[in-house]
MIGU-78709 format. One record per atom (N, C-alpha, C): chain; x, y, z; atom name. Coordinates in pm, 1 decimal. Layout:
MIGU-78709
rotor; u; v; w; logu
A; X; Y; Z; CA
...
//
This chain:
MIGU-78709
rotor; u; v; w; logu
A; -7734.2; 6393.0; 3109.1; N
A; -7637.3; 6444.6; 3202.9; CA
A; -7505.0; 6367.6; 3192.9; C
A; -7541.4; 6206.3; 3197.0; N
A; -7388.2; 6142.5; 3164.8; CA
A; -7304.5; 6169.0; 3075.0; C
A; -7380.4; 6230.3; 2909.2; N
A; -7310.5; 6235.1; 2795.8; CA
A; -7248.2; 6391.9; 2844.5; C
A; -7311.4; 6453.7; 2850.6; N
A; -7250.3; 6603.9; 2897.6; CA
A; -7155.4; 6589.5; 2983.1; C
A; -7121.1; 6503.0; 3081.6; N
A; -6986.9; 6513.5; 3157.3; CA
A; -6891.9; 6386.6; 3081.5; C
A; -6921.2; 6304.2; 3006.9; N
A; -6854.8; 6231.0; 2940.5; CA
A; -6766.4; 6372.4; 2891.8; C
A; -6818.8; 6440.1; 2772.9; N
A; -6798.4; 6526.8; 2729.5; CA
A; -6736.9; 6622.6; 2747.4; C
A; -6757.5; 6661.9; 2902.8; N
A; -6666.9; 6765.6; 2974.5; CA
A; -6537.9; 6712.1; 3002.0; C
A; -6541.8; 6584.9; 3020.7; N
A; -6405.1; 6476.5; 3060.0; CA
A; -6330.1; 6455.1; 2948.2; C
A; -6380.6; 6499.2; 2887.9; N
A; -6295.1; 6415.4; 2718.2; CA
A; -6225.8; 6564.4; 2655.9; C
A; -6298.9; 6701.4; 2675.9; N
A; -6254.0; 6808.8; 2650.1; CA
A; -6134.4; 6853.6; 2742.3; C
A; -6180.3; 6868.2; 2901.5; N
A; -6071.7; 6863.3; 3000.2; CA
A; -5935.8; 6783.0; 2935.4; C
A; -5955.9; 6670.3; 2922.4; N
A; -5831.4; 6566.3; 2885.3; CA
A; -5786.4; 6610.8; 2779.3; C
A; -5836.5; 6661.2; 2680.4; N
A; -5769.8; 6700.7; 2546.0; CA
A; -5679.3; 6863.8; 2576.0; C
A; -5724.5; 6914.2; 2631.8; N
A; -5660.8; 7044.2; 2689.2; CA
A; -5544.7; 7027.7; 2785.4; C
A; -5536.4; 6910.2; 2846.8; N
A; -5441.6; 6900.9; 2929.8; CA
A; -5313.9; 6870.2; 2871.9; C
A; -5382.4; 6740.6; 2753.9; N
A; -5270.3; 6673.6; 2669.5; CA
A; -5280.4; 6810.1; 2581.7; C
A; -5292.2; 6917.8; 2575.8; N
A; -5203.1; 7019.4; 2428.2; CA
A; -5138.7; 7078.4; 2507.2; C
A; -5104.8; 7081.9; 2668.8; N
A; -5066.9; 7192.7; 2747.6; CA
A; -4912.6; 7121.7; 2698.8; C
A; -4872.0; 6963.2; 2699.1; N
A; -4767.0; 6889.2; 2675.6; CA
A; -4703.1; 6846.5; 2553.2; C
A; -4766.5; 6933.3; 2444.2; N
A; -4762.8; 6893.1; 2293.3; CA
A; -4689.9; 7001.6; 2247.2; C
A; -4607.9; 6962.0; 2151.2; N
A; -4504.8; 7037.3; 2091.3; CA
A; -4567.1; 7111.1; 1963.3; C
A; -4521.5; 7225.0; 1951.0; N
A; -4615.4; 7319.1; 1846.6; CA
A; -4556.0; 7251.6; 1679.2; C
A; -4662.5; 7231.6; 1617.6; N
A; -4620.8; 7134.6; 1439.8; CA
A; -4668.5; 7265.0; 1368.2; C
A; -4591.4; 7246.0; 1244.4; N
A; -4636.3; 7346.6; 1138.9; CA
A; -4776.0; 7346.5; 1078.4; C
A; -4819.6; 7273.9; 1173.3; N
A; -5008.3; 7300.4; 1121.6; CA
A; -5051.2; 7404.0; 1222.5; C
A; -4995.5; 7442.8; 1336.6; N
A; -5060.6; 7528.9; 1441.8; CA
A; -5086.4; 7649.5; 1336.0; C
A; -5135.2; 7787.5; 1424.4; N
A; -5163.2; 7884.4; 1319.8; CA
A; -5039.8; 7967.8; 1391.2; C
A; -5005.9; 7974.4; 1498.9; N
A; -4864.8; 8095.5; 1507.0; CA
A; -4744.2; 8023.7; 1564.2; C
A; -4716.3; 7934.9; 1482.2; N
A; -4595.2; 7812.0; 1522.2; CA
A; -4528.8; 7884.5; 1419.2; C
A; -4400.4; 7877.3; 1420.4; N
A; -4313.0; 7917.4; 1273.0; CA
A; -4137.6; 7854.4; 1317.4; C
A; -4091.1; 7822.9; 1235.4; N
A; -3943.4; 7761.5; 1287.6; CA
A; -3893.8; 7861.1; 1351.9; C
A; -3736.9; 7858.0; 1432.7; N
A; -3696.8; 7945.0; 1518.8; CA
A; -3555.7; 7947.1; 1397.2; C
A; -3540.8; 8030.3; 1357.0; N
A; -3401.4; 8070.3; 1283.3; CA
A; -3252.3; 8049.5; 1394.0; C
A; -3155.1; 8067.2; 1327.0; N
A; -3047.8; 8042.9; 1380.1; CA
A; -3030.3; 8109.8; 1477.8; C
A; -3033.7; 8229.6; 1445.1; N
A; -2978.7; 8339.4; 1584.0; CA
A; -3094.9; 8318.6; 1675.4; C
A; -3227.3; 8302.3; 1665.8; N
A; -3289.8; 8277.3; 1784.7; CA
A; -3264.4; 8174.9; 1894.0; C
A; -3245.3; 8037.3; 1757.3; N
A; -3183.2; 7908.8; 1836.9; CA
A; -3054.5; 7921.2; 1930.6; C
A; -2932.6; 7990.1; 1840.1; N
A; -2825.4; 8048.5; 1939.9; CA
A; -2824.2; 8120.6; 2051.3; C
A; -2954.9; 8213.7; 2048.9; N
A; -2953.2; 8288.5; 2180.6; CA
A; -3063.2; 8202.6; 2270.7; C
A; -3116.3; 8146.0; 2218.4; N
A; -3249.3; 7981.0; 2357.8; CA
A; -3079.7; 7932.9; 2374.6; C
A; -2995.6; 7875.6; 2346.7; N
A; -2889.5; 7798.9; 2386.6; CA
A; -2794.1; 7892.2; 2467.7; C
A; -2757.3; 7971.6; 2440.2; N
A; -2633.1; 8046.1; 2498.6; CA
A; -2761.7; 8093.0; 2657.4; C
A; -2868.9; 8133.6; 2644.9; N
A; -2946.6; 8202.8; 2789.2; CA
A; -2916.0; 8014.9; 2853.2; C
A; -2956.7; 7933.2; 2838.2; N
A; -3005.4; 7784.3; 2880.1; CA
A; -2806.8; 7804.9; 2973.6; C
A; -2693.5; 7812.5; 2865.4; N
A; -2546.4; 7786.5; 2925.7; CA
A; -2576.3; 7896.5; 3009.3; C
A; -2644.4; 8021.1; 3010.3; N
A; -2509.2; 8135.9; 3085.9; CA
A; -2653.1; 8112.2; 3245.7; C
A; -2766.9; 8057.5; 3218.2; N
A; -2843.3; 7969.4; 3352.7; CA
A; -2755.8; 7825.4; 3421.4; C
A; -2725.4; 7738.5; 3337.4; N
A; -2662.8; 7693.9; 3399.6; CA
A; -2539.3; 7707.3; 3456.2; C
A; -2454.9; 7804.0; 3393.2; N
A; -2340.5; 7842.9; 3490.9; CA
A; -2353.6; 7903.8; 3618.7; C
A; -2443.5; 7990.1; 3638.2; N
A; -2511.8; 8094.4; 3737.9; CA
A; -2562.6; 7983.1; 3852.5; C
A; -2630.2; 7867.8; 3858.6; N
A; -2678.2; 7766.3; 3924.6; CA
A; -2571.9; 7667.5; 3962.2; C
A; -2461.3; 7619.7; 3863.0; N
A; -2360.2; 7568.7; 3907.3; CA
A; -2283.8; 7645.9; 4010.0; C
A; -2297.9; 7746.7; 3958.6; N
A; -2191.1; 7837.7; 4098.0; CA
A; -2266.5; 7844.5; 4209.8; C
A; -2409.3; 7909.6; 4208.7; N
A; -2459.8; 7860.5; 4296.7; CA
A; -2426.4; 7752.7; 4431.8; C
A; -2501.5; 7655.3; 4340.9; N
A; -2493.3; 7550.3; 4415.5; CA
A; -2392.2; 7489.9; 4484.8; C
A; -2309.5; 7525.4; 4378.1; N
A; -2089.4; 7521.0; 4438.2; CA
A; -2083.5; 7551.0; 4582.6; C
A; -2114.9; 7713.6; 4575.3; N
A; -2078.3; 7750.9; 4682.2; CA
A; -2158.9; 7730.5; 4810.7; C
A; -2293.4; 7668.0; 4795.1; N
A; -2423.2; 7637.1; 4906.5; CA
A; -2330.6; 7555.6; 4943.7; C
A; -2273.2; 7438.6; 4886.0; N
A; -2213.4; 7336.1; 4948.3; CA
A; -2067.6; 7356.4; 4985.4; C
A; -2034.2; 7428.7; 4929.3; N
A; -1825.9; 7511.3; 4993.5; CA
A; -1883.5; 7574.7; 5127.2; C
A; -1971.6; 7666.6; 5164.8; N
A; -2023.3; 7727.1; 5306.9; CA
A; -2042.8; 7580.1; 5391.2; C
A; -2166.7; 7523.6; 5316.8; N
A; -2172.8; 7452.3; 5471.9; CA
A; -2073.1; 7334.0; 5491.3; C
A; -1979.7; 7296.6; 5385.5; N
A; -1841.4; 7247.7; 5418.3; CA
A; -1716.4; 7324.5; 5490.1; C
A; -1719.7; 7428.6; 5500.9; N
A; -1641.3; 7528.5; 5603.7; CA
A; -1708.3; 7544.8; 5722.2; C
A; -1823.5; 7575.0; 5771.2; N
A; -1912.6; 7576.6; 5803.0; CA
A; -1858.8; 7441.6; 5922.2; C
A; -1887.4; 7334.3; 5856.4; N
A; -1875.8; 7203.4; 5910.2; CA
A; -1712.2; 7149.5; 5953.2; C
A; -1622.3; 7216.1; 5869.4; N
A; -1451.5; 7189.7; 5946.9; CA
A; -1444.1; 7350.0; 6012.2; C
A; -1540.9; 7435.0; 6087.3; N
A; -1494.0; 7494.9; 6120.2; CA
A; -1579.6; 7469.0; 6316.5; C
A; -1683.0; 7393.8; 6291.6; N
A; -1688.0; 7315.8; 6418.3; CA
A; -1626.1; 7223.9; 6436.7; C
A; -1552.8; 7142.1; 6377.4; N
A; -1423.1; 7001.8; 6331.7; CA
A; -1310.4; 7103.4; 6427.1; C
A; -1288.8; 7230.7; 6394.7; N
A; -1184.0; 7322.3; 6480.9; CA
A; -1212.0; 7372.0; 6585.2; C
A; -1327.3; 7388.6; 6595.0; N
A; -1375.5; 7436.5; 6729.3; CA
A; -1350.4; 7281.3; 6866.7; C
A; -1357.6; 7172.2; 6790.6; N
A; -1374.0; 7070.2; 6850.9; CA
A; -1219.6; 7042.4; 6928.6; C
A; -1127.0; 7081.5; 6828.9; N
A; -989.2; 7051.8; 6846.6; CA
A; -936.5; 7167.5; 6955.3; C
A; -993.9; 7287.7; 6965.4; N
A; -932.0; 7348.5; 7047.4; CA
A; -996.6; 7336.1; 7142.4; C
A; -1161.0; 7262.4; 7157.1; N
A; -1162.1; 7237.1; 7362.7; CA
A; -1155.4; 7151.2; 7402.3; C
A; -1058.5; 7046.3; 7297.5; N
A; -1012.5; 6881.1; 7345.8; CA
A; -873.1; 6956.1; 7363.5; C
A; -798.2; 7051.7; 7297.9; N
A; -661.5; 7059.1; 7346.2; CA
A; -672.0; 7188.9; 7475.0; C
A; -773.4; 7278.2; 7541.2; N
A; -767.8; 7337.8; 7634.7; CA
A; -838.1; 7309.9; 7707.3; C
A; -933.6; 7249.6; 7678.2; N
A; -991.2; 7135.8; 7820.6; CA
A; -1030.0; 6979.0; 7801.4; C
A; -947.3; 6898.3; 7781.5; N
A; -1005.3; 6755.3; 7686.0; CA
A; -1101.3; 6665.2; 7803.5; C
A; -1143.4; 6626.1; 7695.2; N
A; -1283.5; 6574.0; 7729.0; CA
A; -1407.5; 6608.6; 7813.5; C
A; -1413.8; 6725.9; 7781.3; N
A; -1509.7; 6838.8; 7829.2; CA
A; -1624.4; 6819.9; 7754.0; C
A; -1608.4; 6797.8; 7631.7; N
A; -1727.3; 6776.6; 7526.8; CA
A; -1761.0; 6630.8; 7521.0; C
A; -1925.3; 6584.6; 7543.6; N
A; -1961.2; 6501.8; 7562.7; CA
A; -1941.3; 6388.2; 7427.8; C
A; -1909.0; 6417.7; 7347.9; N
A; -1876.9; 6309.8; 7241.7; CA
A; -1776.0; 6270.7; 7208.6; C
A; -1626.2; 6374.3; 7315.1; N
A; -1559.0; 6352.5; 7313.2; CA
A; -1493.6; 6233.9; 7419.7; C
A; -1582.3; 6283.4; 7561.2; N
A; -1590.7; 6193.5; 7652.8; CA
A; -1609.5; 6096.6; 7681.8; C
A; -1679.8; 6022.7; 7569.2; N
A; -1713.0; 5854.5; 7570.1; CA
A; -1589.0; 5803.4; 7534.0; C
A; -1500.1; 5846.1; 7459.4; N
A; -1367.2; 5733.5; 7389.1; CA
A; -1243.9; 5847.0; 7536.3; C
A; -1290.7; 5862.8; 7649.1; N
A; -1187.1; 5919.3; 7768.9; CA
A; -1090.7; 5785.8; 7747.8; C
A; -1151.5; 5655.6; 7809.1; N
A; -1086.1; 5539.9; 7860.1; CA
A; -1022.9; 5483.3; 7737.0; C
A; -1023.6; 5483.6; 7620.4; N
A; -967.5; 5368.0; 7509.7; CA
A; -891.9; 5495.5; 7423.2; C
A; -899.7; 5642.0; 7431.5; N
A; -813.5; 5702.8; 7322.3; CA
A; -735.2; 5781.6; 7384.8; C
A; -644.6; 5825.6; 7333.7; N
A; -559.1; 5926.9; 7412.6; CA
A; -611.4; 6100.0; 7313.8; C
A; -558.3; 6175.8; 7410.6; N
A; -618.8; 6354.1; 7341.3; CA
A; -554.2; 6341.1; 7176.5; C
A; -449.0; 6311.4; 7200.4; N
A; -335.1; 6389.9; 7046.0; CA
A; -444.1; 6231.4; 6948.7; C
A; -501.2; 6124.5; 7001.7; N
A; -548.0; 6080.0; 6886.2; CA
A; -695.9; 6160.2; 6806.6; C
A; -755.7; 6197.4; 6938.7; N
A; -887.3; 6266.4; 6906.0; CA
A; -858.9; 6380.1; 6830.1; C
A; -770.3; 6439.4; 6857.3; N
A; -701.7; 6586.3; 6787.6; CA
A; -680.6; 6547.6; 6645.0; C
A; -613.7; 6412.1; 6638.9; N
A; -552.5; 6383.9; 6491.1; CA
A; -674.3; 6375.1; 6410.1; C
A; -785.5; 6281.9; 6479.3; N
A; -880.8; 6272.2; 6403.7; CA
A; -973.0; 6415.4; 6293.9; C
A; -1021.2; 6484.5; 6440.4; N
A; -1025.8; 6610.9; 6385.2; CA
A; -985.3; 6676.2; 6307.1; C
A; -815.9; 6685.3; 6295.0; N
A; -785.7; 6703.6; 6228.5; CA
A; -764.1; 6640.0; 6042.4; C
A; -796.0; 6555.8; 6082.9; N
A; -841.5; 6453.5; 5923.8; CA
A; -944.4; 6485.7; 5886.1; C
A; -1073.7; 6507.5; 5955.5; N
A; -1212.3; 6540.0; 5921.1; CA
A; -1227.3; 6677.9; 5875.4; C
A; -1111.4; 6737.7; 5896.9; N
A; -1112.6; 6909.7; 5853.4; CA
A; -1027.7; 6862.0; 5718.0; C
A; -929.9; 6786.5; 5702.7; N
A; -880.5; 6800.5; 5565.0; CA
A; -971.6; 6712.8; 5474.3; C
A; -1065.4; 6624.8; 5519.0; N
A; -1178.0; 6581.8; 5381.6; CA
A; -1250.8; 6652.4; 5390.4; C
A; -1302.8; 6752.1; 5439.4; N
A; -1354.8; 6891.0; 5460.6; CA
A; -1320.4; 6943.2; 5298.0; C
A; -1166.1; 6979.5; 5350.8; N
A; -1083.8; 7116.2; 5237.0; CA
A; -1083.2; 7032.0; 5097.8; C
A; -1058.1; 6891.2; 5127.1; N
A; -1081.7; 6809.5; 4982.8; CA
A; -1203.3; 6844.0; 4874.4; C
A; -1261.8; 6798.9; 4954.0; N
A; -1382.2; 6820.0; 4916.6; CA
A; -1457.5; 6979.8; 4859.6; C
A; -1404.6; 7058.7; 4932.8; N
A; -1444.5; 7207.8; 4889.3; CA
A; -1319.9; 7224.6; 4730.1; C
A; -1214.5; 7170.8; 4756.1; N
A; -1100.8; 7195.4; 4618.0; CA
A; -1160.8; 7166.9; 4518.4; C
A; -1237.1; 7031.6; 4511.6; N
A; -1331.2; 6962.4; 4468.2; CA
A; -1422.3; 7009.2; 4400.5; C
A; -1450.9; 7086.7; 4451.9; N
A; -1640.3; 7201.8; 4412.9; CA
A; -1563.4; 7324.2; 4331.0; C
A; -1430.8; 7347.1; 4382.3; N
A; -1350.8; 7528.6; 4334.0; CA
A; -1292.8; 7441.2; 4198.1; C
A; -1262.0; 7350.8; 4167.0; N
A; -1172.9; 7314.5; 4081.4; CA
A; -1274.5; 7340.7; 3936.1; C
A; -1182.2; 7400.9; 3851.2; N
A; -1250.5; 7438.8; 3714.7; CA
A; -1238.3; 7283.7; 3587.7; C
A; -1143.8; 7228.8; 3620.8; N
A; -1051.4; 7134.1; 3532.4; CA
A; -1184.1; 7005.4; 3553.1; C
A; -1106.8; 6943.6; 3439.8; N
A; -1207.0; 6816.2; 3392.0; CA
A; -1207.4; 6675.9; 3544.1; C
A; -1065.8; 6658.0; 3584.2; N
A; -1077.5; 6561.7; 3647.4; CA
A; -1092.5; 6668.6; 3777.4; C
A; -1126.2; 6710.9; 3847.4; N
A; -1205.0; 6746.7; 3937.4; CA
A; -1218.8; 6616.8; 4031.4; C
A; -1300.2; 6569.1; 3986.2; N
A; -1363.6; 6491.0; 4044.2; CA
A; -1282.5; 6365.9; 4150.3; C
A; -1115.9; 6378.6; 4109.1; N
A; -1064.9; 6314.6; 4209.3; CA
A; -1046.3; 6355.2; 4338.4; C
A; -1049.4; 6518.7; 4364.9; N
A; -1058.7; 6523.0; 4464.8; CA
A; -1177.8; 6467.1; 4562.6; C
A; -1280.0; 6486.9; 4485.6; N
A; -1392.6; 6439.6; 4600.0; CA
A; -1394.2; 6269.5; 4670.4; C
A; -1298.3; 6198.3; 4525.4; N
A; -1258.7; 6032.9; 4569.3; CA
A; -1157.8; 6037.4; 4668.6; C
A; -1044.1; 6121.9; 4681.2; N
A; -965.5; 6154.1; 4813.3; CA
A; -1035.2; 6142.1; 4899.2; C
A; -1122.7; 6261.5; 4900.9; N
A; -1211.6; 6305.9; 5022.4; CA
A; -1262.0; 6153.0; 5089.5; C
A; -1396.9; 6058.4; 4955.9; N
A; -1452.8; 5955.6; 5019.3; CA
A; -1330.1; 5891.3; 5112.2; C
A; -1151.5; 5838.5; 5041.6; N
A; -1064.8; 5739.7; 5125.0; CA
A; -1061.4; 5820.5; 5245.8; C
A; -1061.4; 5935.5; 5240.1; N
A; -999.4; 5993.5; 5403.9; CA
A; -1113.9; 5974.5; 5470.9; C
A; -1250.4; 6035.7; 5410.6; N
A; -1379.3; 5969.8; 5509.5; CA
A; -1321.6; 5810.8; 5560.7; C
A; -1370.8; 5749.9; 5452.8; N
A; -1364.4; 5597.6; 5482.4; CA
A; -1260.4; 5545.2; 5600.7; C
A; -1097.7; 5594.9; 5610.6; N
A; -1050.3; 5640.7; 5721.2; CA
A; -1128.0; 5601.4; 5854.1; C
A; -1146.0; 5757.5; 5817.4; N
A; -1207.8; 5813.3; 5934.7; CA
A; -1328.2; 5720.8; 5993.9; C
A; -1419.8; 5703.3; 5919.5; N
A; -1489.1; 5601.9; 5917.5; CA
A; -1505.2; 5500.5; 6017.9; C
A; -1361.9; 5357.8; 5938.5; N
A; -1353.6; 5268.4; 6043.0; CA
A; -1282.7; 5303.3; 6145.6; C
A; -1185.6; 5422.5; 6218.6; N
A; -1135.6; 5436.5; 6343.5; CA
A; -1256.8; 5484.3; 6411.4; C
A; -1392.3; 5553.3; 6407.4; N
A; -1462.3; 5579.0; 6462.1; CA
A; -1524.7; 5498.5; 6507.4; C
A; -1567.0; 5398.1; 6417.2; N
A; -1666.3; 5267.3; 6425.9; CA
A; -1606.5; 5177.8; 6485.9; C
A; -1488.6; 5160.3; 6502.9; N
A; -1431.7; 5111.0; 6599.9; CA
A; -1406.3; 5098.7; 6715.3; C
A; -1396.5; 5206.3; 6771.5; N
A; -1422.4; 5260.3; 6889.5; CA
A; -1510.8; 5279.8; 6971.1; C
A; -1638.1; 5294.7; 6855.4; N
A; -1777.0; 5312.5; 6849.4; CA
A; -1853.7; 5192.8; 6929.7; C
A; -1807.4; 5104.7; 6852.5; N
A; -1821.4; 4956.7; 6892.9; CA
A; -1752.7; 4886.3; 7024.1; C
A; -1645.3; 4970.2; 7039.0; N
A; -1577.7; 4915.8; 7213.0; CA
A; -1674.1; 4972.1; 7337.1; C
A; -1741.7; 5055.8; 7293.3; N
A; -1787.6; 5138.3; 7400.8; CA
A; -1891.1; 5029.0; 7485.4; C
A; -1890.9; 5035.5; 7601.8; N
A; -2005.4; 4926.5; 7684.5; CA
A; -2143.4; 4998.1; 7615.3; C
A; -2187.6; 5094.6; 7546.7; N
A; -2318.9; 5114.0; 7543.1; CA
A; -2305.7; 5202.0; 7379.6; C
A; -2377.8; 5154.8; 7242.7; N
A; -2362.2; 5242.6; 7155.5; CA
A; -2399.5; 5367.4; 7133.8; C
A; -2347.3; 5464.9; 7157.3; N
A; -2411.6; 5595.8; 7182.9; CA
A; -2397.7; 5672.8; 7025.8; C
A; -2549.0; 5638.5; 6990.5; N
A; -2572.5; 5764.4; 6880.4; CA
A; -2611.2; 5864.4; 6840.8; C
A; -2574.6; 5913.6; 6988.5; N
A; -2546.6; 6128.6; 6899.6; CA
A; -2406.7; 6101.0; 6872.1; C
A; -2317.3; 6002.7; 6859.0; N
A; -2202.1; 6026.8; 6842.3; CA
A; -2189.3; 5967.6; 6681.2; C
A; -2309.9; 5938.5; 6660.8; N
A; -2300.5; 5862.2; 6495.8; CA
A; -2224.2; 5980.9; 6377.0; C
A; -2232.8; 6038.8; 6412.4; N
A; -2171.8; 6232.3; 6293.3; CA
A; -2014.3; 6194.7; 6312.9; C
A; -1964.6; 6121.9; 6403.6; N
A; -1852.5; 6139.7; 6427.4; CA
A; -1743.4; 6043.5; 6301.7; C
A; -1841.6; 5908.7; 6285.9; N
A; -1772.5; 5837.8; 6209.5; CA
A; -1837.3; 5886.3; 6035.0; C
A; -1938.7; 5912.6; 6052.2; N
A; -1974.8; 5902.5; 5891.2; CA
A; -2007.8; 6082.6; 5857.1; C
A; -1961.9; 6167.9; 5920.9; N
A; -1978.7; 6322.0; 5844.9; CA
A; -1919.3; 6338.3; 5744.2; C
A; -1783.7; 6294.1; 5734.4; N
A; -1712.0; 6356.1; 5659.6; CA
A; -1723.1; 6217.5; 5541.0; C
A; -1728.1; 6152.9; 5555.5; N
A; -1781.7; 6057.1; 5429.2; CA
A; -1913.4; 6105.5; 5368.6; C
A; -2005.0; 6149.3; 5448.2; N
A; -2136.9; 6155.2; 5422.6; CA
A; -2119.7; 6301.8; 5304.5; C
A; -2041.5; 6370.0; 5379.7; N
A; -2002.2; 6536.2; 5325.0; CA
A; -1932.8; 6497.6; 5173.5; C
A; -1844.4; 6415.4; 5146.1; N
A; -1783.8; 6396.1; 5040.4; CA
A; -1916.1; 6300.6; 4949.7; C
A; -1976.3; 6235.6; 4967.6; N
A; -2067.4; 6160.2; 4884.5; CA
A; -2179.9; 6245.6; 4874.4; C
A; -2231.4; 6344.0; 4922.8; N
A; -2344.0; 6402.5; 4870.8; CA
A; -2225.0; 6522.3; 4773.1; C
A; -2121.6; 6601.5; 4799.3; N
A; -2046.8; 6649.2; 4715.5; CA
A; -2050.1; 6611.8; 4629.4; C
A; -1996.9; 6489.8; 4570.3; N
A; -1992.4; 6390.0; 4456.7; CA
A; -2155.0; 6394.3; 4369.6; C
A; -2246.8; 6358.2; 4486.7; N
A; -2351.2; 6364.3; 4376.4; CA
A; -2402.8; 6489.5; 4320.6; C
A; -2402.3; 6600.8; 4394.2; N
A; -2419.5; 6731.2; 4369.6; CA
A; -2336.1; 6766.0; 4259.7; C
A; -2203.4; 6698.8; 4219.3; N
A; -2084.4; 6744.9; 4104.8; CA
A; -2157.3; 6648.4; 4024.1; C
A; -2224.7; 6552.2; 4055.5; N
A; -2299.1; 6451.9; 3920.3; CA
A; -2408.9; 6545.8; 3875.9; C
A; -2480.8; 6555.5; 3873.8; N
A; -2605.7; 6606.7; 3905.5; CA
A; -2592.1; 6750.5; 3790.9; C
A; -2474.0; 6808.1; 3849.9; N
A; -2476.2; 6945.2; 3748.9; CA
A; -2388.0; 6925.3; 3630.4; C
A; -2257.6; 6827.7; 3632.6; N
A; -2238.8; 6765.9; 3509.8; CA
A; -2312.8; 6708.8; 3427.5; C
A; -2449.3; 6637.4; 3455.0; N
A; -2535.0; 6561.4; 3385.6; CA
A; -2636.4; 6671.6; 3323.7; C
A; -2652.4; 6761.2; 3358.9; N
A; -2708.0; 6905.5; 3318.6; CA
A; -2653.0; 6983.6; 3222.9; C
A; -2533.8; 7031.1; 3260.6; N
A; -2430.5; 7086.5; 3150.1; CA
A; -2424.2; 6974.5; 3032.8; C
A; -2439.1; 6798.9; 3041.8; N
A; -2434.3; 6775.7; 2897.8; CA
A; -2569.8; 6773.8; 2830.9; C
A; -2666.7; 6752.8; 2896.2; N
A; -2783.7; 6788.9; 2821.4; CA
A; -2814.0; 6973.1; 2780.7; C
A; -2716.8; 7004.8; 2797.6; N
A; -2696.4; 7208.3; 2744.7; CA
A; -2617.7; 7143.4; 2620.9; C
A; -2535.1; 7081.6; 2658.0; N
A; -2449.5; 7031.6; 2537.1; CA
A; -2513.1; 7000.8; 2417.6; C
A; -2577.5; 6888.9; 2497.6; N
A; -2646.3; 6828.8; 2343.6; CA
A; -2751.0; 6858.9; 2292.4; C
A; -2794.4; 7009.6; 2343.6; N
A; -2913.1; 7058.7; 2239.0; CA
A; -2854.5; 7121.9; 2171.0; C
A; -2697.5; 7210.8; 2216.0; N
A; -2625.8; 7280.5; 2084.9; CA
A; -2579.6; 7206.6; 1995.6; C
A; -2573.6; 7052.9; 2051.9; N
A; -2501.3; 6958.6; 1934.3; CA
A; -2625.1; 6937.9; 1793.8; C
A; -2769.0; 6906.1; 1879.4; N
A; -2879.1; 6907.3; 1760.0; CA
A; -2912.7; 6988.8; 1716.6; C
A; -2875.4; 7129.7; 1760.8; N
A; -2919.7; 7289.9; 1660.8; CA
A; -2794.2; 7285.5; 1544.6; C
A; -2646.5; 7224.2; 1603.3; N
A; -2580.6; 7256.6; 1467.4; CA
A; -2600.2; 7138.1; 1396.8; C
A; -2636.3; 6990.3; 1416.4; N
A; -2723.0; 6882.0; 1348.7; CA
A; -2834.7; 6996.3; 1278.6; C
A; -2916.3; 6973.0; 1307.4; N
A; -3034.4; 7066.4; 1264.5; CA
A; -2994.8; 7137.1; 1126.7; C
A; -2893.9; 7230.2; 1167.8; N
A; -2869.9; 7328.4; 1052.6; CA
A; -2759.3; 7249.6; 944.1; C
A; -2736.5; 7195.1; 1008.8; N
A; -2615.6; 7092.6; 892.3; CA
A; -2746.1; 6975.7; 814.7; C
A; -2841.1; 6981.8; 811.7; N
A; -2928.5; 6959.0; 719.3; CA
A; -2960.1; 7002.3; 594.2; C
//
């Protein structure tokens, strides 16, 4: 009975490891992939990753509008009824309205940074989203500042200092993430024309 499940264990394992094994010209229906096949596995692999880059672009452009468009909602019931909103109400005594307004209004433009950021076709791109982090960062320490005067630290108000930083650094990695993708698309067309330049 032991050798028979030895046996069953050793077959299992060998089946698992061919599920991960690359087909060699000893298989019986392996055969090289010619050029135009290789060109069209590469061009489907680019015209998937473009379709997913946009994608994903725009998952994150929505809930960045999305997010400066409660940033606006915020600004118009601090300027028609201020300090009505409870997160606005803790900084009553140490800020004045037109500063809370300004703020808001900063957190909506690393907002729009950040979405230019995601729309931008061009190579350096990517500075907008470093804008975005300085205006977070900004934003940042005037929050945490304030944050910190308060007699008691109140954190439902934590979104206030780090959203829009938080919004620009997952941006950033989301623009890493699909650049690091697009060059591995790259560099399998670079080893198919290696390949054929053999």
């Amino acid at each position: 009975m032991k050798k028979l499940a030895r046996k069953w264990r050793r077959t299992r394992r060998d089946e698992d490891d061919d599920k991960f094994v690359l087909p060699t010209s000893d298989d019986v229906d392996s055969r090289p992939i010619d050029t135009q096949e290789q060109e069209e596995y590469v061009r489907s692999l680019e015209e998937a990753h473009a379709q997913q880059s946009r994608q994903w672009r725009s998952v994150f452009v929505v809930l960045l509008i999305c997010y400066g468009a409660f940033h606006f909602y915020s600004i118009l019931q601090q300027f028609v009824s201020p300090w009505e909103l409870r997160y606005h109400a803790y900084f009553m005594e140490d800020l004045k309205s037109w500063m809370v307004i300004s703020a808001e209004w900063i957190a909506i433009m690393a907002c729009c940074l950040s979405i230019v950021g995601l729309r931008d076709k061009k190579n350096d791109h990517r500075r907008w989203f470093w804008y975005s982090c300085v205006v977070g960062s900004a934003l940042t320490i005037f929050w945490l500042y304030y944050l910190l005067r308060l007699p008691k630290f109140r954190w439902d108000a934590i979104w206030l200092p780090f959203g829009p930083l938080c919004g620009a650094g997952i941006c950033l990695y989301v623009d890493h993430l699909l650049e690091e993708s697009s060059e591995e698309v790259k560099e399998l067309r670079n080893y198919m024309y290696a390949y054929k330049a053999r």
